[in-house]
PyMOL commands that place a pseudoatom at each C-alpha (Angstrom):
pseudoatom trace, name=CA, resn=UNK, resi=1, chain=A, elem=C, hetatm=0, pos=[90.691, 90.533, 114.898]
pseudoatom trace, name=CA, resn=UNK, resi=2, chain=A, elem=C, hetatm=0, pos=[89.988, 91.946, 111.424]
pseudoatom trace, name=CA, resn=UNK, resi=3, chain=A, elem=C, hetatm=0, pos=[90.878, 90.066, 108.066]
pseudoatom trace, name=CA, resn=UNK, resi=4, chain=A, elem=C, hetatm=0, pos=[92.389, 92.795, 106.380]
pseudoatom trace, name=CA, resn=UNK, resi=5, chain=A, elem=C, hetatm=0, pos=[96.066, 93.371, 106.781]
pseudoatom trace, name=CA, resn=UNK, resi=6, chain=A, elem=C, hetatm=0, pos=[95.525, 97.396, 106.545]
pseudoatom trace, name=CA, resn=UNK, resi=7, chain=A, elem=C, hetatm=0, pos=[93.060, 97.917, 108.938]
pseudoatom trace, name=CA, resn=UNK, resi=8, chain=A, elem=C, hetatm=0, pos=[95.541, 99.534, 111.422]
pseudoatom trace, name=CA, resn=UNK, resi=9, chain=A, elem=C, hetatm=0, pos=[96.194, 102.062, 108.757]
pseudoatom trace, name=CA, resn=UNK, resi=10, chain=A, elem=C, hetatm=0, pos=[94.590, 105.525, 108.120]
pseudoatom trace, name=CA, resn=UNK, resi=11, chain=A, elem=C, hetatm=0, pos=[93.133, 105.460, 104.443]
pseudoatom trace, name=CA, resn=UNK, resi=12, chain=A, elem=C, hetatm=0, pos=[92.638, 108.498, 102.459]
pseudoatom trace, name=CA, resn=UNK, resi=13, chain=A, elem=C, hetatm=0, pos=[91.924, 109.434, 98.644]
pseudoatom trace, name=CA, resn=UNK, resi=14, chain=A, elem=C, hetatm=0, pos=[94.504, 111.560, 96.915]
pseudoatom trace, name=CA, resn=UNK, resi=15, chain=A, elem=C, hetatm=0, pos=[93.567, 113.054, 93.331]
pseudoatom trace, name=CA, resn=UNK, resi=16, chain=A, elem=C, hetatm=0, pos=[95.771, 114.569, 90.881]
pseudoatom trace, name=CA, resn=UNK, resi=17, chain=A, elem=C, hetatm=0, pos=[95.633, 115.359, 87.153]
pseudoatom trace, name=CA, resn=UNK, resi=18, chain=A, elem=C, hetatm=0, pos=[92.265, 113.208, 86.986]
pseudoatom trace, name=CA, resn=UNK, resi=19, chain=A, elem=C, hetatm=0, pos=[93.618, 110.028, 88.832]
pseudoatom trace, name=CA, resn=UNK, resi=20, chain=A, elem=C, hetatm=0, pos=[92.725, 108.831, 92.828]
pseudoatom trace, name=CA, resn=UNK, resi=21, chain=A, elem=C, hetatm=0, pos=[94.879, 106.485, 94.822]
pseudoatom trace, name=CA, resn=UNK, resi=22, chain=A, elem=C, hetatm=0, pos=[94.396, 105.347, 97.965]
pseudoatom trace, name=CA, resn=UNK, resi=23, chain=A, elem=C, hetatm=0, pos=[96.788, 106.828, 100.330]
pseudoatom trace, name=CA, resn=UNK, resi=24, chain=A, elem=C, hetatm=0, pos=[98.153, 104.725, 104.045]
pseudoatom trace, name=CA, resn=UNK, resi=25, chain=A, elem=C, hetatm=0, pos=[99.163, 106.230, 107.021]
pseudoatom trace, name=CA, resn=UNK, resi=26, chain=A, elem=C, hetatm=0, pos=[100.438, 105.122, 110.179]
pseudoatom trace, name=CA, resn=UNK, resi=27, chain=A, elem=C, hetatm=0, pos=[102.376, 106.503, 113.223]
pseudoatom trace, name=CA, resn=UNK, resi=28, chain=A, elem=C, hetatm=0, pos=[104.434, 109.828, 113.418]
pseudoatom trace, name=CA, resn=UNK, resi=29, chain=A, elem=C, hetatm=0, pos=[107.877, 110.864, 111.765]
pseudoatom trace, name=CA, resn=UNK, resi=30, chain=A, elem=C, hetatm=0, pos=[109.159, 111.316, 108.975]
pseudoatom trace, name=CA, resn=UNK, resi=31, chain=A, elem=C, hetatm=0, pos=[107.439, 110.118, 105.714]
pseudoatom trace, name=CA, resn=UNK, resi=32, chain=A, elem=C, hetatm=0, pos=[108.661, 106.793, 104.190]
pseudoatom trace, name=CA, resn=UNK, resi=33, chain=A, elem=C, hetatm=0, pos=[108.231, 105.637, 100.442]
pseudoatom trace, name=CA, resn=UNK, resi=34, chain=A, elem=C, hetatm=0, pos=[107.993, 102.458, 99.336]
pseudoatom trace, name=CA, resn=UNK, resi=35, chain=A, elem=C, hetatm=0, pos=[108.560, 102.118, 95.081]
pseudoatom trace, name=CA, resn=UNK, resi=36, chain=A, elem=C, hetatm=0, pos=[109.041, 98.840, 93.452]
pseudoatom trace, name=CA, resn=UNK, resi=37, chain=A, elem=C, hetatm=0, pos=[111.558, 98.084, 91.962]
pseudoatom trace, name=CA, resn=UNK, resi=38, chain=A, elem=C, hetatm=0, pos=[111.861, 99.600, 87.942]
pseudoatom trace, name=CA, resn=UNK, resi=39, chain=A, elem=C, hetatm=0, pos=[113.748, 97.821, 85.695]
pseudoatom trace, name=CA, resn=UNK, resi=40, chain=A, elem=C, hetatm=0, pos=[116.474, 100.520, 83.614]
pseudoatom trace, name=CA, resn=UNK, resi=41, chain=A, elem=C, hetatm=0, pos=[116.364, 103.064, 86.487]
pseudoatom trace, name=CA, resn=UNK, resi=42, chain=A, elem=C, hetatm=0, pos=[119.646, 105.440, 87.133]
pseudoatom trace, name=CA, resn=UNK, resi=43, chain=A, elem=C, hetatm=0, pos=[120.387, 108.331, 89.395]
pseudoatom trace, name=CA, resn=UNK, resi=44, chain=A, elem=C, hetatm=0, pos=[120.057, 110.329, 86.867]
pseudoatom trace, name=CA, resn=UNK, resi=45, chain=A, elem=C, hetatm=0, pos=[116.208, 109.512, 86.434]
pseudoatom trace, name=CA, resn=UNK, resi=46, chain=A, elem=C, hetatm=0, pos=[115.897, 109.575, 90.085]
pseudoatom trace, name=CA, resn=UNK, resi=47, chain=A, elem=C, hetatm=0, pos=[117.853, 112.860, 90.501]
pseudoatom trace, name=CA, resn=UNK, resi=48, chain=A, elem=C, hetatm=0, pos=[119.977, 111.276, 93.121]
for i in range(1, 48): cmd.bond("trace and resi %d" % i, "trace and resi %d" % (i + 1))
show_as sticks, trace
zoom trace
């Protein structure tokens, strides 16, 4: 069994405008984002 907690997940880079996260995957379906939680935020910010 491995240490690290991700290690069931698919890792990729993803670049834009000069910065590179590290992107997860896992499974099949429909995508789901996780975004902490931001202090202030409204629909209208969000576009909801």
């Amino acid at each position: 069994m491995s240490d690290d907690a991700l290690a069931d997940f698919a890792r990729e880079r993803f670049t834009h405008e000069g910065r590179t996260h590290d992107v997860l995957r896992s499974g099949t379906g429909p995508a789901v984002i996780v975004m902490a939680e931001i202090p202030g935020i409204t629909r209208v910010v969000t576009g909801a």
